[in-house]
KEDOTOR-717721 format. One record per residue (C-alpha): residue in one letter; x negated, y, z. Coordinates in steps of 0.05 Angstrom, whole numbers, plus 32768, in hexadecimal, padded with zeros to 4 digits. Layout:
aXYZ...
! end
This chain:
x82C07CB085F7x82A17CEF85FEx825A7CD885D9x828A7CCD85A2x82AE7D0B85A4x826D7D3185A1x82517D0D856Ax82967D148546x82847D5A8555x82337D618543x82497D3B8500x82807D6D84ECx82527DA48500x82207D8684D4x824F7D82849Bx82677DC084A6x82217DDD84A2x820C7DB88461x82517DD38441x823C7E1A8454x81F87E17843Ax820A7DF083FFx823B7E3183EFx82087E6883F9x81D67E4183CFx82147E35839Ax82137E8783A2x81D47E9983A0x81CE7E74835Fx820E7E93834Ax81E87ED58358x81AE7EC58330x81DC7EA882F2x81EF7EE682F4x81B97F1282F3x81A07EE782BEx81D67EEF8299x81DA7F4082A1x818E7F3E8292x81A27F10824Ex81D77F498245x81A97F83824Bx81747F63821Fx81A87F5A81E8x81C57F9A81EEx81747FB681EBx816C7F8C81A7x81A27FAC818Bx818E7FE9819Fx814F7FDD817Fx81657FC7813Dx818880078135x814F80248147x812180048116x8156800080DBx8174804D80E5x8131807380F7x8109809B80BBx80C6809980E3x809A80778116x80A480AB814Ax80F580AF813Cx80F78062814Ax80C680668190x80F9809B81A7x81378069819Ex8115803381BDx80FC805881F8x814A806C8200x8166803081FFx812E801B822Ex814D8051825Ex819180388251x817E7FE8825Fx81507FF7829Fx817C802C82C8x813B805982C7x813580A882CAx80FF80A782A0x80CF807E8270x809E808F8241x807380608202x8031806981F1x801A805381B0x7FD7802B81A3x7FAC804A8172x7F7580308144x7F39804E8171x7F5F802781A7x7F76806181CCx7FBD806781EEx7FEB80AB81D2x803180B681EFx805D80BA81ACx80A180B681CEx80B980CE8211x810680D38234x811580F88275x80E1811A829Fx80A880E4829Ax806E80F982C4x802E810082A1x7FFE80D982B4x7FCB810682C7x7FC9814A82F3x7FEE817A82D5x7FCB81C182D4x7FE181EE830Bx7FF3822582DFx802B81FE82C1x805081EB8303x809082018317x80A3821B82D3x80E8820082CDx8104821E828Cx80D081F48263x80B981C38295x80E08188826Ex80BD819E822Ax808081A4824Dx807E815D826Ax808E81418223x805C81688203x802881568237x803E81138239x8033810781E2x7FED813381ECx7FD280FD8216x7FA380C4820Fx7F818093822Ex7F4E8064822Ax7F53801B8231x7F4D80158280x7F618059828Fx7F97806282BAx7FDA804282C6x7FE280408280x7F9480298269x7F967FF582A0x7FE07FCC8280x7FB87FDC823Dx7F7C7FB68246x7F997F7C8275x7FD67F78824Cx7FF57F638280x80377F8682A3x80317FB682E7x806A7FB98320x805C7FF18353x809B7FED837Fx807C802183B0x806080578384x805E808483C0x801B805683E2x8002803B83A3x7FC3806E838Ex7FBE80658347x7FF68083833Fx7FF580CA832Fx802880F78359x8039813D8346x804A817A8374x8088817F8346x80C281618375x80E081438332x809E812B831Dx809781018358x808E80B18347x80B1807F8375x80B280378353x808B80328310x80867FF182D4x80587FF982A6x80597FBF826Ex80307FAF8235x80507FA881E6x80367F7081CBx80367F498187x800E7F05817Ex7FE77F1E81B4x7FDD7F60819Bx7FE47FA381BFx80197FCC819Ex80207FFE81D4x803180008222x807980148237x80868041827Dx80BC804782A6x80CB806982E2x80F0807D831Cx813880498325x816E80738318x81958053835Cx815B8074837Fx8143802C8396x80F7800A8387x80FC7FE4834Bx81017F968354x80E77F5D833Ax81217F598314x81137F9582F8x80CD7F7E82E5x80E27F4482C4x81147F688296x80E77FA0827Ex80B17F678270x80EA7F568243x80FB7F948227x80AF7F9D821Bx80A27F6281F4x80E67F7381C7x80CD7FB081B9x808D7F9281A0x80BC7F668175x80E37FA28153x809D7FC28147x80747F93812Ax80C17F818101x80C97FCE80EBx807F7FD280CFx80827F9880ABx80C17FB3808Dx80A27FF18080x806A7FCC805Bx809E7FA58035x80C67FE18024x807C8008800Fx806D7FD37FE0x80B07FC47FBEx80A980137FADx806C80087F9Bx80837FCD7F74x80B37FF47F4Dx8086802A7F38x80547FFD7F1Cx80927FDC7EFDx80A380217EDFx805880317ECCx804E7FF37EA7x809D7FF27E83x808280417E7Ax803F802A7E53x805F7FF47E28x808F80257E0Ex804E80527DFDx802D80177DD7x804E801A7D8Cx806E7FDB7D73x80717FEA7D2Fx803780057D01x803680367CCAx804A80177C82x8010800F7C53x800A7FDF7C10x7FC27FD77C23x7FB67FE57C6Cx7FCC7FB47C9Fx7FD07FBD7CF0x7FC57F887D29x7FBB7F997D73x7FBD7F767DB8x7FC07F8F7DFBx7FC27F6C7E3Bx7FB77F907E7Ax7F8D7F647EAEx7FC47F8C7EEBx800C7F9C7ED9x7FF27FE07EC5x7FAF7FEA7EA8x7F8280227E85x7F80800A7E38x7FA0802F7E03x7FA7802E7DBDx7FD780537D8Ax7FDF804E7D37x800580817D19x800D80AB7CDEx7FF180ED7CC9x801480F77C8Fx802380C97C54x7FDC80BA7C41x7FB880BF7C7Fx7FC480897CBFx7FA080A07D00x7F9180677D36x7F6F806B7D7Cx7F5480317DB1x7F4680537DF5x7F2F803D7E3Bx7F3480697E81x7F04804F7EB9x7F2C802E7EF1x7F6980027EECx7FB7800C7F08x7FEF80457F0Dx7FBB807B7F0Ax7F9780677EC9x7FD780557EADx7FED809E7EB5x7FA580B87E9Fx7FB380917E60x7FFC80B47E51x7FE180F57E50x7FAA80DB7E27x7FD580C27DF7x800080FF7DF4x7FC381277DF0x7FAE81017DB5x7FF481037D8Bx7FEB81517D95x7FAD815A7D7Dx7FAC812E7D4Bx7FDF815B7D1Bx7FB381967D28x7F6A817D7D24x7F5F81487CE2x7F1481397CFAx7F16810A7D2Fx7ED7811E7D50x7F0481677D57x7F3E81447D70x7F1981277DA6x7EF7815D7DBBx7F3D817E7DC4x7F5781417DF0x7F11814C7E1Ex7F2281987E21x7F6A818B7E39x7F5F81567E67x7F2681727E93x7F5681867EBDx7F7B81487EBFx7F3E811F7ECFx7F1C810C7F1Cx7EDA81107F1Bx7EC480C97F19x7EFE80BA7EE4x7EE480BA7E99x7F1080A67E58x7EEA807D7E1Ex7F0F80817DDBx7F0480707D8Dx7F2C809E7D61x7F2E80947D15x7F5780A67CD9x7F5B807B7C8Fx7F72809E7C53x7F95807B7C28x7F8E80937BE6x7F3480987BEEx7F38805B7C19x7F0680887C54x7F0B80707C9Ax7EE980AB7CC2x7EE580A67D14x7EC480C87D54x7EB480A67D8Bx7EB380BB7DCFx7E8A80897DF3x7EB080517DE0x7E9880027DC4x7E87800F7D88x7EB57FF97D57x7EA17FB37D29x7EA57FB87CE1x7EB17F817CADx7E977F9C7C6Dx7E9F7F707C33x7E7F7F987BEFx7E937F8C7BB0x7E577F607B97x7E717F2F7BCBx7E3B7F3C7C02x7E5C7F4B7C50x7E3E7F707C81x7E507F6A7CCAx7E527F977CFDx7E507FD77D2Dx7E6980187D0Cx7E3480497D36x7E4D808C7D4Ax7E3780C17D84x7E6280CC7DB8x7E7380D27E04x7EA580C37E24x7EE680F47E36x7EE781147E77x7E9481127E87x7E71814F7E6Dx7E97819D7E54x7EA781B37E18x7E6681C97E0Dx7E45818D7E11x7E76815C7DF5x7E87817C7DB6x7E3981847DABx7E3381367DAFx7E7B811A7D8Bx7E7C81157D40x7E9B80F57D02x7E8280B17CE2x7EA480A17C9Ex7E9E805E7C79x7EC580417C3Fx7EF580157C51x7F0C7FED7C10x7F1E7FA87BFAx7F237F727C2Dx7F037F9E7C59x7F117F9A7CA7x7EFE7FC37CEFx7F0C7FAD7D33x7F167FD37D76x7F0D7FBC7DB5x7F087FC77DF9x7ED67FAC7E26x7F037F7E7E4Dx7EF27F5D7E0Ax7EAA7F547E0Cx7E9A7F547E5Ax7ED07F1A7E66x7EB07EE37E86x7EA67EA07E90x7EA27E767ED0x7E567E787EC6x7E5D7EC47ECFx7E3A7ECA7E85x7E607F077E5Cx7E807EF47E18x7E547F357DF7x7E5C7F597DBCx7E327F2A7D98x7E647EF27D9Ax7EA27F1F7D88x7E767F367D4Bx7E727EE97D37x7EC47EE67D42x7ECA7F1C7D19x7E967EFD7CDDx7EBF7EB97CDDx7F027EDC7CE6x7EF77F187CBDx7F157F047C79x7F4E7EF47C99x7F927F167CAAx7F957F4F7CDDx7FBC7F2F7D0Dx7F907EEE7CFDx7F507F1A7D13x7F6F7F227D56x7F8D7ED87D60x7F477EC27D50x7F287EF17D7Cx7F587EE27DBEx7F4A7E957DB4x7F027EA27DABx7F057EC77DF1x7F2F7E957E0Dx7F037E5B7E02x7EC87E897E0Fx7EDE7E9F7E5Ex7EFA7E4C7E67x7F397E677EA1x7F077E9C7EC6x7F3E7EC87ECBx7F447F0F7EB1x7F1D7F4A7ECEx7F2D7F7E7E9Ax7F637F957E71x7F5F7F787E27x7F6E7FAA7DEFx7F607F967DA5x7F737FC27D67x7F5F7F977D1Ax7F667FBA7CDEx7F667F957CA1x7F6C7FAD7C56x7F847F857C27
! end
């Protein structure tokens, strides 16, 4: 009876035992549940921090700060600084929150100066660098791997200060990371509880720290979004700006007829050309080119065009008018920026075309004579271009060619997007072959002379793509 009464006994202990360990595991998991689930909290309260960070902050330095206070906020920490990785790979504090200890020895006239001790640390603390390896910091930088120091106190690479409030007791040091990638390395220090920071702790700044690399790499790629939708829109503007500078309509004439064609190889490009009137009996036209391509030939080109409008009612020689625009624009013009342009004017009543040219192709001329014999080819005049040589020189060199420019008569402009477009073989189309457009084309219409001429170049370059801006002006008298 009693053997049974003690096994009745052993069992219930057992039981009894089981139940009790079953509950404290049931706990302990309880526990951990729940720190997992104030670490979730923390995290998601550190996001959000972040995103206001990211989305509210004007600069790079603005945005550090915010982060490395809500980092302060999530951890419980008196302190934390971020150092930012630059391109020579070395590590600069760019954001700092409490009294951070630097991270070297502080110079001993500085100590005990309490009235700007906490602007002191901060300044020290964005002054400094290190190199990859060096230090606390250098070390997390180049392992990319996370630090816990729970004892600061017996741990020697840590640097201690004489400064009471300086003093380092529990340290984490974590890398920011994107795709592998050091962003920067994030510091904390010194539980505000006055305990040694935990594993726990470790684990949720590894968190914060890889977050934080999130919301970086995030807020410069909307930075770079938000730089090239502005960007966007001013090219938008530029090129909107240009068409409204090309005219659409030509001057009236019985006799003279205008066709021209422009086609920028970017959404801006450094072409121009203009056809206007003088007066009744005189129409003034223009082909230009500036060296370069985009928003700042584009602009070039607008004062180049007003330039020319201006001069044009003062000066009736062309070679004078452009010898004005080179005057005015030297100080428009970088140094390794130049400006090519034809200028020419026909009057009416004698049927002269007279031009300059200032470097320019030279223009191709379709004479057909009276006796029924055609000649074919380059109207030669001296010149250099706008922007490359003084006064002085440039005037010396520029003058006026006249021809007669009668019956069935014809001239095209170009630019040489025209004759250097080329082919998949790499082989130029040449002035040769547009002279041969223009021979087979020539008795045509002006806007004929320019159909012909794009197809011709079409066929010629076979889908090699466009390197150059296209600009073709055909004059054609009737």
């Amino acid at each position: 009876m009693m053997t049974f009464i003690t096994g009745v006994l052993i069992g219930s202990l057992g039981m009894w035992l089981l139940y009790t360990n079953k509950r404290r595991q049931i706990k302990i998991l309880d526990e951990e549940k729940q720190l997992l689930q104030q670490e979730k909290q923390i995290v998601v309260e550190f996001m959000h921090n972040m995103v206001e960070a990211v989305v509210e902050s004007n600069d790079r330095e603005t945005m550090f700060q915010r982060i490395i206070h809500a980092a302060i906020l999530s951890t419980g920490a008196i302190s934390a600084c971020i150092f930012e990785k630059h391109e020579d790979d070395s590590l600069k504090g760019i954001a700092v929150e409490g009294l951070f200890p630097p991270q070297r020895q502080l110079p001993r006239e500085h100590d005990g100066k309490q009235s700007t001790r906490t602007q002191y640390i901060e300044r020290i603390l964005k002054s400094e660098r290190f190199k990859m390896g060096e230090g606390l910091i250098g070390q997390v930088a180049k392992s990319k791997r996370a630090l816990l120091i729970p004892d600061a106190t017996k741990d020697p690479r840590v640097i201690q200060h004489d400064d009471p409030s300086l003093f380092i007791r529990s340290i984490i040091v974590a890398p920011v990371l994107f795709d592998g990638e050091l962003i920067a390395v994030l510091a904390v220090a010194n539980p505000a509880d006055g305990l040694a920071f935990t594993d726990t702790d470790f684990s949720l700044v590894e968190s914060l720290a890889e977050q934080v690399g999130l919301a970086i790499h995030n807020s410069d790629a909307m930075q770079l979004q938000i730089e090239k939708s502005k960007i966007d829109l001013d090219i938008e503007l530029a090129s909107n700006t240009q068409k409204l500078l090309l005219p659409k309509e030509f001057p009236p004439s019985s006799s003279i007829s205008f066709a021209t064609h422009y086609t920028a190889a970017q959404k801006v490009g450094g072409d121009l050309y203009d056809v206007f009137s003088l007066d009744e009996n005189t129409i003034a036209f223009a082909i230009a080119d500036v060296s370069g391509k985009g928003v700042s030939a584009s602009i070039l080109m607008a004062i180049c065009q007003t330039h020319l409008r201006h001069f044009a009612q003062q000066h009736r020689s062309p070679s004078a008018v452009l010898g004005a625009i080179n005057q005015a624009m030297q100080s428009s013009m970088q140094r390794d920026m130049f400006i090519t342009m034809v200028y020419a004017i026909i009057e009416l009543d004698s049927e002269e075309l007279t031009l300059a040219r200032a470097g320019h192709e030279l223009p191709f001329f379709y004479d057909q004579h009276c006796d029924g014999s055609l000649n074919v080819g380059p109207i030669k005049s001296p010149g250099m271009a706008i922007g490359m040589a003084p006064p002085e020189i440039f005037d010396a060199v520029i003058q006026d060619t006249s021809v007669h420019f009668g019956d069935k008569d014809a001239l095209l402009l170009y630019t040489d997007g025209i004759t250097e477009a080329i082919n998949p073989e790499g082989d130029e189309y040449s002035g040769e072959r547009l002279l041969e457009t223009l021979r087979s084309a020539g008795k045509q219409s002006a806007q004929t002379i320019i159909e012909k001429t794009l197809d011709s170049v079409s066929q010629f370059a076979n889908g090699a793509g466009q390197i150059d801006d296209l600009t073709l002006i055909a004059i054609k008298h009737s």
